[in-house]
C-alpha positions in Angstrom: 7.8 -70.4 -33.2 10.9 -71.2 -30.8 10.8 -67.8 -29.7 7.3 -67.5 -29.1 7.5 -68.6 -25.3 10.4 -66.2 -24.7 8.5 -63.4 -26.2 5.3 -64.0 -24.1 7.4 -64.5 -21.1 9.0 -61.0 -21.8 5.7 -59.3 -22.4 4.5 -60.7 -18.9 7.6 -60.0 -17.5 7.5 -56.2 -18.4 3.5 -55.9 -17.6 4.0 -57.7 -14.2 7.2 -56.5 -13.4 5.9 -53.1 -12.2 3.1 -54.3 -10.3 5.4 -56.8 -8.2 7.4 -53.6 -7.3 4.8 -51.7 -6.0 4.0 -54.9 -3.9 7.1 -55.1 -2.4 7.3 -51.4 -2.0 3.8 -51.7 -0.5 4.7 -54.4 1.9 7.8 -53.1 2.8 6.1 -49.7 3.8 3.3 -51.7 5.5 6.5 -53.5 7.4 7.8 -50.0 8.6 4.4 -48.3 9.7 4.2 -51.7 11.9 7.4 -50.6 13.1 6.7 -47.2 13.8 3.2 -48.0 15.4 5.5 -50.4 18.2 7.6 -47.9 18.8 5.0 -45.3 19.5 3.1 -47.8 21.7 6.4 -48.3 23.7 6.4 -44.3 24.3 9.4 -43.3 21.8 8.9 -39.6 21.1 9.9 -39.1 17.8 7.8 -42.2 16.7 5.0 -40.9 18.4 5.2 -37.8 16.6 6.1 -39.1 13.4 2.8 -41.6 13.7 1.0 -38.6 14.3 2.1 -37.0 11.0 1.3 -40.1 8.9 -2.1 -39.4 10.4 -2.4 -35.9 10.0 -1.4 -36.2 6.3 -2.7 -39.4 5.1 0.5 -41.2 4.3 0.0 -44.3 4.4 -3.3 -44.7 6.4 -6.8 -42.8 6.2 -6.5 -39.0 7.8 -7.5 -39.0 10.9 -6.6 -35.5 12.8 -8.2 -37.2 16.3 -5.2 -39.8 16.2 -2.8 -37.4 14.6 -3.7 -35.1 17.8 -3.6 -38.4 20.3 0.1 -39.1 18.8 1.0 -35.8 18.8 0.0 -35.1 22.4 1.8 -38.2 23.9 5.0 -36.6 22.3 4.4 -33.4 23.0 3.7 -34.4 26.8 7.8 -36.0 27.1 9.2 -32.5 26.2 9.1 -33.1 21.6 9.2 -29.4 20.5 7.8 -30.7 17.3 4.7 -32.4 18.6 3.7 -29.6 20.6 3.7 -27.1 17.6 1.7 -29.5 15.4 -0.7 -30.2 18.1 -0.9 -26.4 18.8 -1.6 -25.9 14.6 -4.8 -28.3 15.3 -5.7 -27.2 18.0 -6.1 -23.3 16.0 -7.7 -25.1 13.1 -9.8 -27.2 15.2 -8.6 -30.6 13.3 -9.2 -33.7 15.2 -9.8 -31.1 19.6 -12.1 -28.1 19.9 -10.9 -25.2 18.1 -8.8 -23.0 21.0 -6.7 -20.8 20.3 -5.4 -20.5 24.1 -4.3 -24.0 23.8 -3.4 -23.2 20.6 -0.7 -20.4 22.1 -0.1 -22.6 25.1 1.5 -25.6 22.8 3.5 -23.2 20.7 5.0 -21.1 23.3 6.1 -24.2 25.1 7.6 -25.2 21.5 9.1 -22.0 20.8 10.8 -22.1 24.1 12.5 -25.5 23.7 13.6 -23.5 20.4 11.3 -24.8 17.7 11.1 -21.6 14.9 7.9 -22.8 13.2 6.4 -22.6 16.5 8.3 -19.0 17.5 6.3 -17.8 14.1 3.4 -18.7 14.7 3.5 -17.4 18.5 4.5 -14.3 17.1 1.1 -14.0 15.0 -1.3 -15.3 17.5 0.3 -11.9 19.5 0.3 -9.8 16.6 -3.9 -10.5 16.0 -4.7 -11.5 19.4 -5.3 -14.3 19.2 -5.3 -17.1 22.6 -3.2 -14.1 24.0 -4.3 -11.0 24.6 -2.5 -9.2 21.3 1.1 -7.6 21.8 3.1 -6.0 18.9 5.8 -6.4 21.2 5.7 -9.8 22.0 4.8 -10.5 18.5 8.2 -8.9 17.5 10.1 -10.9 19.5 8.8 -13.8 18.3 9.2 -13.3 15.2 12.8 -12.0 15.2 13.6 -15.5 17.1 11.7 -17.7 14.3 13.5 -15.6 11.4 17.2 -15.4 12.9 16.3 -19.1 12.8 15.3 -19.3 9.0 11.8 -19.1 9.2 10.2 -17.2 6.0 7.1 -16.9 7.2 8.4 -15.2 10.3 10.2 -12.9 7.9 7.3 -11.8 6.1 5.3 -11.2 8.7 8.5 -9.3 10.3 8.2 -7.0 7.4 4.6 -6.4 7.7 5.5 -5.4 11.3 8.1 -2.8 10.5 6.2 -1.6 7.6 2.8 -0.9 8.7 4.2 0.2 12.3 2.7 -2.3 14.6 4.2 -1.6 17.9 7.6 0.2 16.4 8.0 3.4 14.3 7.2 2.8 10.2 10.2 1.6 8.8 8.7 1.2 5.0 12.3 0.1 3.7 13.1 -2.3 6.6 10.1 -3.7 6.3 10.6 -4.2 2.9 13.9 -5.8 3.2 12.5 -8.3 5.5 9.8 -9.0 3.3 12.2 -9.5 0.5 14.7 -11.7 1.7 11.4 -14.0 3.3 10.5 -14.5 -0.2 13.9 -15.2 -1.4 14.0 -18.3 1.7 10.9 -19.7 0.4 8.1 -20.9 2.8 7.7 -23.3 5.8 5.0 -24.9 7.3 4.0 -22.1 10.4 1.3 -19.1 10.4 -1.2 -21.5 11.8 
């Protein structure tokens, strides 16, 4: 019966334990999204854009694509390459602005040219289908070769699909396929709109 206490207290100990944890864990990610949200309201950049990801995602607060865009324009505005390709991907889905896909271009070319590859890629397939542009295999290319000298896979494979079907340069089945292939073998990233 001496032990009883130190048995209950154990069992208590073990249940509770866990939950406590997560409190802390909760309160101390609660402690950093206060955190990011002052820095974002005092104009830094990368906490803008980061604010706008938690937003976009749903990490840690309800998804909301019209703040996600808000954050991500007020980065994207001060020169962050990163911002300005998300806030180009919503505005081509139409999450949280209008659907426009000129806009759309307009974001991710500024991106690409501060050297962002997700955005390169996905300027390379708004000019491969037309898309906000008026369509250019050759401008697609070049995108594309940027975004997957940079790693991109998605760039890669769509690279391939470009030297393979011939749009805009002679057929090249087994370059294409090579592209294609080692694309695959990178994995995926987050572009192609």
């Amino acid at each position: 019966m001496r032990y009883f206490p130190c048995i209950v207290s154990c069992i208590l100990i073990g249940i509770f334990a866990p939950v406590a944890e997560r409190s802390l864990a909760d309160s101390s990610k609660a402690q950093e999204q206060v955190e990011l949200r002052q820095k974002a309201d005092k104009g830094d950049p990368a906490a803008q854009c980061l604010l706008g990801k938690l937003y976009a995602t749903g990490s840690g607060v309800e998804t909301n694509y019209t703040e996600a865009a808000k954050w991500y324009r007020s980065a994207a505005e001060v020169g962050n390459a990163e911002a300005m390709f998300l806030l180009g991907r919503l505005y081509y889905r139409g999450q949280g602005v209008a659907q426009d896909n000129a806009e759309a271009a307009k974001w991710s070319r500024r991106a690409a040219e501060l050297g962002n590859a997700d955005a390169m890629g996905n300027l390379g397939w708004l000019y491969d289908n037309g898309q906000g542009v008026a369509q250019n295999y050759s401008e697609a290319l070049k995108w594309y070769l940027k975004s997957a000298e940079l790693g991109n896979s998605n760039a890669m494979l769509n690279l391939g699909m470009i030297y393979s079907y011939g749009h805009g340069v002679t057929p090249r089945l087994h370059r294409g396929y090579k592209v294609v292939s080692q694309g695959s073998r990178v994995g995926t990233s987050y572009s192609d709109m």
